[in-house]
C-alpha positions in Angstrom: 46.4 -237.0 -34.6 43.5 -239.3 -35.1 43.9 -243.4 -34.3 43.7 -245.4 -37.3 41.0 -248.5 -37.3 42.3 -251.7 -36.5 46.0 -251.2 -35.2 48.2 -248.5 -33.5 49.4 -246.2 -35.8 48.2 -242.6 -35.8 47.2 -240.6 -39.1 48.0 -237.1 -38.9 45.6 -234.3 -40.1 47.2 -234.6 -43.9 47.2 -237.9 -44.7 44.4 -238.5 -46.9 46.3 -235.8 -49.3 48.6 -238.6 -50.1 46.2 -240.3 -52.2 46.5 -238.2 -55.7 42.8 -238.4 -56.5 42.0 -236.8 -53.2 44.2 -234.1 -53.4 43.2 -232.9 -56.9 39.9 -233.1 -56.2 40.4 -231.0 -52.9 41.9 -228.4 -54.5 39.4 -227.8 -56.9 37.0 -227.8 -54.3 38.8 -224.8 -52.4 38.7 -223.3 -55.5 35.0 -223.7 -56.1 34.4 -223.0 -52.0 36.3 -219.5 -52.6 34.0 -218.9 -55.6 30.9 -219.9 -53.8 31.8 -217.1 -50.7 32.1 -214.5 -53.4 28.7 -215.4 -54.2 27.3 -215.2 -51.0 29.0 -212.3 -50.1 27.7 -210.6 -53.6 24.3 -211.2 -53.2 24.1 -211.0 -49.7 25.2 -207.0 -49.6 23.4 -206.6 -53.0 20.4 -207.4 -50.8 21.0 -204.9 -48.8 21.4 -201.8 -51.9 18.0 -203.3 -53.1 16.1 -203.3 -49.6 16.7 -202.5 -46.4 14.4 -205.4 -45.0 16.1 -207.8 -42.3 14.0 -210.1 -43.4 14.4 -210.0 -47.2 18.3 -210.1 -46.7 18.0 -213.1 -44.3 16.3 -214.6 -47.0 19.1 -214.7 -49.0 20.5 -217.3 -46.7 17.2 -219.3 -46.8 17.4 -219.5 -50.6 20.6 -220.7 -50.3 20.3 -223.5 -47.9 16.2 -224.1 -48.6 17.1 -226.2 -51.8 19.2 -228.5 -49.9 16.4 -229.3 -47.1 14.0 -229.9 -50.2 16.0 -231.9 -52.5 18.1 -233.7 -50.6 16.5 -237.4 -50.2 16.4 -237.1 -54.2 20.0 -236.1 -54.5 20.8 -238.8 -52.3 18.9 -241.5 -53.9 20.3 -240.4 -57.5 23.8 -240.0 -56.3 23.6 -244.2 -54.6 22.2 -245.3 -57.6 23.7 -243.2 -60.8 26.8 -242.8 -62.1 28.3 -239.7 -59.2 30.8 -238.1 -61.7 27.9 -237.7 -63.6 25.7 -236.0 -62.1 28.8 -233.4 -60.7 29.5 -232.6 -63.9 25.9 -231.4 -65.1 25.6 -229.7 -61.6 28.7 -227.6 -62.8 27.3 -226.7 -65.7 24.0 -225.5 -64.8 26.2 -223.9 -61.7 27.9 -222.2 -64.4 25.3 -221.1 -66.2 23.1 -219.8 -63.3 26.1 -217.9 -62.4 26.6 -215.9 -65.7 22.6 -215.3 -66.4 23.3 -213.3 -62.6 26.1 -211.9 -63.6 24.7 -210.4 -66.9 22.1 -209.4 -65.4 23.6 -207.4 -62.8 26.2 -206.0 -65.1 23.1 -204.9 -67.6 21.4 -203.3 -64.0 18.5 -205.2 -64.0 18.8 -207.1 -60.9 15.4 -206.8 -58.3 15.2 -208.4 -54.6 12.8 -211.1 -56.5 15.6 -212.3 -59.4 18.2 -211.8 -57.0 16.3 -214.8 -54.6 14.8 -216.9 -57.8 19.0 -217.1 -59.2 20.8 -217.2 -55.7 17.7 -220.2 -54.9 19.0 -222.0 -58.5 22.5 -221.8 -57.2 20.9 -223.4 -54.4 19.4 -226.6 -56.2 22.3 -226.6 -58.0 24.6 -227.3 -55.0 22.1 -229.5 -53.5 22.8 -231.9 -56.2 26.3 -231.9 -55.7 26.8 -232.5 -51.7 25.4 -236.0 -51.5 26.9 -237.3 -54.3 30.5 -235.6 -53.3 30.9 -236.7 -49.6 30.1 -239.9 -50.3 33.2 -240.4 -52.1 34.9 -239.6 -49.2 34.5 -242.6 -47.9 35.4 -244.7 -51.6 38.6 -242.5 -52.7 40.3 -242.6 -48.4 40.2 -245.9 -46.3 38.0 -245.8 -43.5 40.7 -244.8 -40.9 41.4 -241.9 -42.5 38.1 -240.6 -42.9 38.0 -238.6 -40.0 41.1 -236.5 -41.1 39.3 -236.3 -44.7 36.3 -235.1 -43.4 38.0 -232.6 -41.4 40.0 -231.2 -44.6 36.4 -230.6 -46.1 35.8 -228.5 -43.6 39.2 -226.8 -44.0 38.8 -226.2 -47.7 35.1 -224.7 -46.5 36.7 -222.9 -44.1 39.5 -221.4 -45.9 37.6 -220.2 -48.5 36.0 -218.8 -46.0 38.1 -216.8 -45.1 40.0 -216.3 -48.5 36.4 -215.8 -50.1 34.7 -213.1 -48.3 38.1 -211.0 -48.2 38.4 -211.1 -51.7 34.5 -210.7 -52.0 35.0 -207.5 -49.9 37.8 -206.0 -52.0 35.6 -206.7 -54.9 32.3 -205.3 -53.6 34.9 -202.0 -52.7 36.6 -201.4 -56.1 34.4 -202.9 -58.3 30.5 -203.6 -59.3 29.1 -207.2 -57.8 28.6 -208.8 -61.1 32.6 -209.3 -61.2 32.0 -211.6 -58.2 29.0 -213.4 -60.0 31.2 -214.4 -62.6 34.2 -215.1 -60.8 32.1 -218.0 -59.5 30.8 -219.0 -63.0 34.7 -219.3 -63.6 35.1 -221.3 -60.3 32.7 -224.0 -61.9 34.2 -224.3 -65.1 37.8 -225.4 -63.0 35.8 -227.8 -61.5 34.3 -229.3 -64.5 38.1 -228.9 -65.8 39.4 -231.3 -63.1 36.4 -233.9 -63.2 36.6 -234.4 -66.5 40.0 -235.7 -66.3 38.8 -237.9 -63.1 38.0 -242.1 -64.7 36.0 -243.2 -61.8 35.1 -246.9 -62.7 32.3 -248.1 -60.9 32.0 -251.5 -59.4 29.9 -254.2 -61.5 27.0 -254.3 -59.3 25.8 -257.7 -58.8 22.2 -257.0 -58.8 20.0 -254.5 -60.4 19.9 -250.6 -59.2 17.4 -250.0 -57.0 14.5 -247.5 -58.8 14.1 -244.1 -58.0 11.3 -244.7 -55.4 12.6 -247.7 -53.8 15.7 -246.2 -53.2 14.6 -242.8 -51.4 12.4 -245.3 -49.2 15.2 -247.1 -48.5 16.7 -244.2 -47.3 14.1 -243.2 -45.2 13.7 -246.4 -43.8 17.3 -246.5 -42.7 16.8 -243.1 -40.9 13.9 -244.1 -39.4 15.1 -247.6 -37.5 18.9 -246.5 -37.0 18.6 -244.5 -33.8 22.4 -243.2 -34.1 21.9 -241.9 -37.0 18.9 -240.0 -35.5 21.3 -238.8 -32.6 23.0 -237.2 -35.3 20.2 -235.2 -37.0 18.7 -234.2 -33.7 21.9 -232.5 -32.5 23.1 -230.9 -36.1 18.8 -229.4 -35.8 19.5 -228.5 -32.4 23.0 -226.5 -32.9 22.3 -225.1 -36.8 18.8 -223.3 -35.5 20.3 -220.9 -33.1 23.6 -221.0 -34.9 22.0 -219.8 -38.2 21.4 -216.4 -36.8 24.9 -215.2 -37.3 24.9 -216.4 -41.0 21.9 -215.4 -42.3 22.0 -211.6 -40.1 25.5 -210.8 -40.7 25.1 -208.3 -43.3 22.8 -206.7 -41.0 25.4 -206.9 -37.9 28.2 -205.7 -40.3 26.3 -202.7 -41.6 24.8 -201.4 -37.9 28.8 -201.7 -36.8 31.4 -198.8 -36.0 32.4 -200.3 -39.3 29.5 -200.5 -41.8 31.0 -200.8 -45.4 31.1 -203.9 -47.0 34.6 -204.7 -46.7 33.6 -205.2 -42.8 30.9 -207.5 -43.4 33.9 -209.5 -45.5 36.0 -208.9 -42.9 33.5 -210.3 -40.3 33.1 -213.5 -42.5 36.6 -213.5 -42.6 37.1 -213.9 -39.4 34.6 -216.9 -39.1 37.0 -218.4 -42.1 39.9 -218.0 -39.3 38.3 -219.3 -36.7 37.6 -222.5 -38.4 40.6 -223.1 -40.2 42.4 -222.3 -36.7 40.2 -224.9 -34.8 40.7 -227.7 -38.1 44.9 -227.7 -36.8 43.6 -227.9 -33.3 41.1 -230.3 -33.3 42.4 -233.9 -34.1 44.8 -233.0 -30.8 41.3 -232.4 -29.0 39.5 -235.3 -30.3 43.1 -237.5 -29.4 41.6 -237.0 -25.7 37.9 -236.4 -25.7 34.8 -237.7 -27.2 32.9 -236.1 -30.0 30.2 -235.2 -27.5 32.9 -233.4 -25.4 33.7 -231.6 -29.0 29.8 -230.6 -29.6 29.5 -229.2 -25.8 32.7 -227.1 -26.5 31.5 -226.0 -29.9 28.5 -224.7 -28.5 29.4 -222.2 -26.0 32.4 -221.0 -28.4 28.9 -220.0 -30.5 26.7 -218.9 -27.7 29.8 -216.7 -26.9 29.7 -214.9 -30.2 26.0 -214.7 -30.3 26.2 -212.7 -26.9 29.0 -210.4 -28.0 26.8 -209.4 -30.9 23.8 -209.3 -29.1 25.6 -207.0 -26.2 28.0 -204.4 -28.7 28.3 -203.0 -31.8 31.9 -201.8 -32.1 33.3 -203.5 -34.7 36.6 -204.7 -33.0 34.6 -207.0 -30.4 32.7 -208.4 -33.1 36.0 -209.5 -35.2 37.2 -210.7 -32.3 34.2 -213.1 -31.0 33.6 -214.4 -34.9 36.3 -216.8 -35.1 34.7 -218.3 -32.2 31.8 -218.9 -34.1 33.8 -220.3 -36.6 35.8 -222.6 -34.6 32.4 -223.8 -33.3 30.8 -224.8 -36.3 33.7 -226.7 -37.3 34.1 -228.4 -34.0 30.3 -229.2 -34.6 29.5 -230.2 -38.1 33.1 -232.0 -38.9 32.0 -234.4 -35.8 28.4 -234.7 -37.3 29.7 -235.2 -40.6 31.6 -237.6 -39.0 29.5 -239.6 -37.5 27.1 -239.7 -40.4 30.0 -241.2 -42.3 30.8 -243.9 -40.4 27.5 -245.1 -39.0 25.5 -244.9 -42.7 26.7 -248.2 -44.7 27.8 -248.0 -48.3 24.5 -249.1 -49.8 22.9 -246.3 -48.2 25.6 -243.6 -47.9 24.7 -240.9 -50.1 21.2 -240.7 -48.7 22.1 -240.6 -45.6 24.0 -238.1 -46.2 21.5 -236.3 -47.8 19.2 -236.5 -45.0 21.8 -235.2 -42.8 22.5 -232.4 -45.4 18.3 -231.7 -45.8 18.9 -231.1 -41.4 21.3 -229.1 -41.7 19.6 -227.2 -45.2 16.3 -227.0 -43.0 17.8 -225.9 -39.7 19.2 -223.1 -41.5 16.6 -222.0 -43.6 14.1 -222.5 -40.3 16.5 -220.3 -38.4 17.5 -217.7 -40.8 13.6 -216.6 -41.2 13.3 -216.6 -37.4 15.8 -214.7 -36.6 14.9 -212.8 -39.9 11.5 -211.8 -38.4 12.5 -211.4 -34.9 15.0 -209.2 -35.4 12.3 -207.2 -37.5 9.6 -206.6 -35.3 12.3 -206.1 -32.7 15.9 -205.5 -33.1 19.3 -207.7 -34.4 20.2 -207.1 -31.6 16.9 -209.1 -29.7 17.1 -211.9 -32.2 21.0 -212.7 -32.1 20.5 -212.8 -28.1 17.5 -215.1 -28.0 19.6 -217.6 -30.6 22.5 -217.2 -27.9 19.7 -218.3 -25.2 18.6 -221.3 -27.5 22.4 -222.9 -28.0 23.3 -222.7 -24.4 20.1 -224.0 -22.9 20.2 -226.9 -25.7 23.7 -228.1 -24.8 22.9 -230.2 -21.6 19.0 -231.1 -23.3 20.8 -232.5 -26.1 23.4 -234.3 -24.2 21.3 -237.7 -24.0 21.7 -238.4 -28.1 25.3 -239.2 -27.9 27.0 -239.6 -31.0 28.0 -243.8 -30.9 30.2 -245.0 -34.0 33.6 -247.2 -34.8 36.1 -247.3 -37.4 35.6 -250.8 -38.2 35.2 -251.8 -41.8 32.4 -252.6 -43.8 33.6 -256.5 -44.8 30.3 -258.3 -44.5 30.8 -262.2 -43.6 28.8 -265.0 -44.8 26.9 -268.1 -43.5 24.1 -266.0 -41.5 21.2 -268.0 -43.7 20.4 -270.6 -46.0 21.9 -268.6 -49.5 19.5 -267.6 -51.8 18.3 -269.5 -54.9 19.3 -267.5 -58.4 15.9 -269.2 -60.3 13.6 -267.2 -58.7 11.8 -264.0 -60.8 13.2 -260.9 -59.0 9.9 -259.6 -59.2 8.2 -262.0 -57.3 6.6 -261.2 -54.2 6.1 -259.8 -51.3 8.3 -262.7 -50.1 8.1 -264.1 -46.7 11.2 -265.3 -44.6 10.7 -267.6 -41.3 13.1 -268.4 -39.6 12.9 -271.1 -36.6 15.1 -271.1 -33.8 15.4 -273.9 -30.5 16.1 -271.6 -27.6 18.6 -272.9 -24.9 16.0 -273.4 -21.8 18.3 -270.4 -19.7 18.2 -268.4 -22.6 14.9 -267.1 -23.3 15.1 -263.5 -21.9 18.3 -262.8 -23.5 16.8 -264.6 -26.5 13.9 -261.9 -26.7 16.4 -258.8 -26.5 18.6 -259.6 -28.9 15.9 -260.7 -31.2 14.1 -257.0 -31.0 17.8 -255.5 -31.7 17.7 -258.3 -34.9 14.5 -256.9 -35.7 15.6 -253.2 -36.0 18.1 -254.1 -38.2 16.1 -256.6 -40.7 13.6 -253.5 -41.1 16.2 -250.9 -41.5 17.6 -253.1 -44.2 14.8 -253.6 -46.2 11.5 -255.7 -44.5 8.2 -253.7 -44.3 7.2 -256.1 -41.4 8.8 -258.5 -38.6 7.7 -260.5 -35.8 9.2 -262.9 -33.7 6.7 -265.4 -31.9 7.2 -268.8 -29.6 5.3 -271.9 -30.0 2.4 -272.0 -27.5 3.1 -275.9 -27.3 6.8 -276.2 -27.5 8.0 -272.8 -25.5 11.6 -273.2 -26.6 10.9 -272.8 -30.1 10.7 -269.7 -31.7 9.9 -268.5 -35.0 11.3 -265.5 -36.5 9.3 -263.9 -39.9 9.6 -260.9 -41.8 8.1 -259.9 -45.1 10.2 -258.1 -48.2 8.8 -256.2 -51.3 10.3 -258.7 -53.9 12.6 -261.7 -54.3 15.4 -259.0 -55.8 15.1 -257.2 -52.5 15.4 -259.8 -50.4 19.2 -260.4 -52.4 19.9 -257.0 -51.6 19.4 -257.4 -47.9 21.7 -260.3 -47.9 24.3 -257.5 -49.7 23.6 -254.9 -47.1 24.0 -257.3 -43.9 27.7 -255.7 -42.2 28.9 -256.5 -39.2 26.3 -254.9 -37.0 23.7 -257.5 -37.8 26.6 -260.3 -38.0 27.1 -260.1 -34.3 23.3 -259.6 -33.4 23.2 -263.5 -35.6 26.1 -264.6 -33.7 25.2 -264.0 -30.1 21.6 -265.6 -31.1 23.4 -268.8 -32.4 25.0 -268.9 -29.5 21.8 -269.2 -27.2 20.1 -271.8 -29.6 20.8 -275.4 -28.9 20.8 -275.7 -32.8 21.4 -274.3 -36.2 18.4 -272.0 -37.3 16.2 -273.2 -40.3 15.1 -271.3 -42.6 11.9 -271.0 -45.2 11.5 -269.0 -48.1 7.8 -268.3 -48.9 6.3 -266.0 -52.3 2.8 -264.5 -51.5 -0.4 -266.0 -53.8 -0.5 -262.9 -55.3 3.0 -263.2 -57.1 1.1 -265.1 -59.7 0.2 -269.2 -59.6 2.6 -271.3 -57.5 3.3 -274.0 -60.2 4.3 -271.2 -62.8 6.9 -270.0 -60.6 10.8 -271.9 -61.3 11.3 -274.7 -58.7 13.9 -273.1 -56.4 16.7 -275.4 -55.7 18.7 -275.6 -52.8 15.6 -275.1 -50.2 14.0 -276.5 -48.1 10.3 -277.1 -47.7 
């Protein structure tokens, strides 16, 4: 059971399917997950019937998850400033259609390693449109103190498709040609775009104008880049889905140099990943009740290391079913608390790219890993690669143990009064626009004064200034001067949206060691255009 925010009572693992809009959309997402594993499971033995490369079929995997490293920050930055039912329901379409043009031409015998990499990498972009624009509803259809228990049923509906998908994938690939599983997942697209077309999602009014295309994905990586939590996060999902990738993206190869080589085992083997996960989603909110999500990651990575070694040391088939649902248990244990994390630390503004970002790691790390472990095992043997990858996750679990994952439940409400408010007569488009800010620092407080104002100055950059400095008066050494410059006067209105209660108590304690108010100027460059054509702002002062 997982504490909610803000009082005492304790939301069990099911809650957030009390909220209608959650629970339909969470079953068509099992739905679409199930369909997705037939896919993978497909293509991933059809590989293997059209070359007997390690490489090639590792590559597979890499087309998959190589779309989401490269087009993430762009999903991200369309899915925080479009319309997010939108752009799902043109990513099931093309999904849809991607998956019939593979199924036809599989059915007409025409497939080749080559098509089968160019369609399974579409199917890639295609679902690398839809992951940052669908978790960060998450956090907009559940309140925040449920999002832990909603993040974790993503990972269940993953995970049980998981191990519903490669089963079924296996009894397919057995009976029947793998086109039928190509367009059993055209199919599972079209139930999606059944059940988002009956979702109205209205969309707040915003206040100010969207941010472009450009500004937006260097918003984003501004936030990633002066939010060190949020780098915590990436570093350790890196970290774990490098080594971890070499059971994914070799599986085929470990099922088919088993005491069990068809490919019903290699579903079976996948299967038993689906288990372990969906066994370790009951589990963990009763683990996470008593440790930390770092104790969670540490766990999560010897669980994996342990499978890694038992498919590094044996090839009987009944050892490796029974290691693989520690590998799956891991990888839930891991990303959920990732996921997480990247939730609950990434504001609303700046959500879905985040998100992205965290996605592009994860898309990266596996796509990095899979051709690793693709060319080790190669030049040497699965079995060489798989126990080099276990080697990688145990040593990395006390390395990484330093970026601890640091995040509350508290809730977004941002409060007001931290400056002078801004004017509404100014042209958005003027700029760059200079803020000072002057602050009389309490004689004992100067020290405390300077650390505080560097953690003030990682926020103001990660919320939109390109420059900051905070300097004292060489004649009066309790004054202080705070300035920062922003693009245009229309960012600087978003900044004052984006302040949350990180930056509210930063303001608060600096109040506190001033022996009065801050003042603050508001200054457009020269190059805006001439002064005197500008409005006279009102409400400042000079």
């Amino acid at each position: 059971m997982a504490r909610a925010s803000g009082g005492g009572t304790l939301v069990g693992p099911w809650a957030p399917l009390a909220h209608p809009l959650f629970r339909y959309l969470w079953l068509a997402s099992l739905g679409s997950n199930v369909g997705t594993w037939l896919q993978n499971v497909a293509a991933g033995w059809e590989m293997t019937n059209l070359s007997p490369s390690p490489l090639l079929v590792a590559l597979v995997q890499v087309a998959v998850t190589a779309p989401g490293f490269a087009l993430a920050l762009v999903a991200g930055a369309l899915a925080d400033i479009m319309d997010r039912r939108a752009i799902l329901i043109g990513a099931q379409i093309g999904g849809a259609i991607i998956a019939g043009v593979l199924a036809l031409v599989t059915a007409s015998g025409q497939l080749s390693a080559p098509v089968l990499l160019l369609l399974t990498f579409l199917l890639g972009v295609q679902s690398a449109m839809v992951v940052p624009a669908w978790t960060a509803n998450i956090a907009d259809i559940v309140p925040r103190g449920q999002l832990a228990p909603a993040v974790a049923l993503g990972a269940v509906s993953f995970n049980l498709s998981r191990a519903i998908g490669p089963a079924l994938g296996g009894a397919i690939l057995t009976f029947a040609d793998s086109s039928f599983a190509f367009a059993l997942n055209g199919l599972s697209f079209v139930v999606m775009l059944a059940v988002l077309a009956r979702w109205k999602r209205v969309r707040p009014e915003p206040k100010l104008a969207p941010e472009g295309f450009v500004s937006a994905m260097k918003s984003g990586l501004r936030f990633t880049r002066e939010e060190p939590a949020f780098q915590s996060v990436l570093i350790r999902c890196a970290a774990f889905s490098i080594p971890a990738s070499a059971v994914f993206s070799l599986a085929p190869v470990i099922a088919r140099g088993s005491t069990f080589p068809g490919p019903y085992g290699y579903a079976l083997l996948l299967t038993a990943i689906g288990v372990g996960a969906v066994a370790g989603a009951f589990y963990l909110p009763h683990f996470r009740a008593r440790r930390s999500h770092d104790a969670v990651l540490a766990i999560s990575g010897v669980l994996f290391a342990l499978t890694l070694g038992v498919a590094a040391l044996t090839r009987e088939f009944a050892w490796l079913a029974l290691a693989m649902p520690l590998a799956g248990a891991g990888w839930l244990g891991t990303l959920s608390s990732l996921q997480i994390a990247a939730q609950a630390i990434a504001p609303g503004w700046v959500r879905a790219r985040s998100l992205a970002i965290y996605f592009m790691t994860l898309n990266g790390a596996v796509a990095v890993g899979g051709t690793l472990w693709g060319t080790v095992a190669t030049h040497t043997s699965v079995q060489t690669a798989v126990a080099f990858a276990a080697a990688v996750m145990l040593i990395g679990i006390p390395l990484l143990a330093r970026y601890r994952l640091g995040f509350t439940d508290e809730p977004e409400a941002v409060a007001t009064g931290e400056e002078p408010a801004p004017v509404d007569d100014v042209p958005h488009d003027a700029g760059p626009v200079l803020v000072q800010i002057e602050y009389v620092v309490l004689p004992h407080a100067r020290e405390q004064f300077i650390a505080e104002m560097q953690e003030l100055g990682r926020l103001r950059r990660r919320d939109g200034a390109y420059t900051w400095e905070c300097c004292f008066d060489i004649r009066d050494r309790h004054c202080a001067v705070e300035a920062f410059q922003i693009e245009s006067w229309l960012e600087h209105l978003r900044t004052h949206e984006r302040m949350g209660p990180p930056i509210h108590r930063v303001l608060e304690r600096v109040r506190a060691l001033c022996s009065e108010a801050p003042r603050a100027r508001y200054l457009v460059s020269i190059h805006a255009g001439p002064l005197d054509l500008l409005p006279q702002p009102k409400g400042l002062d000079a």
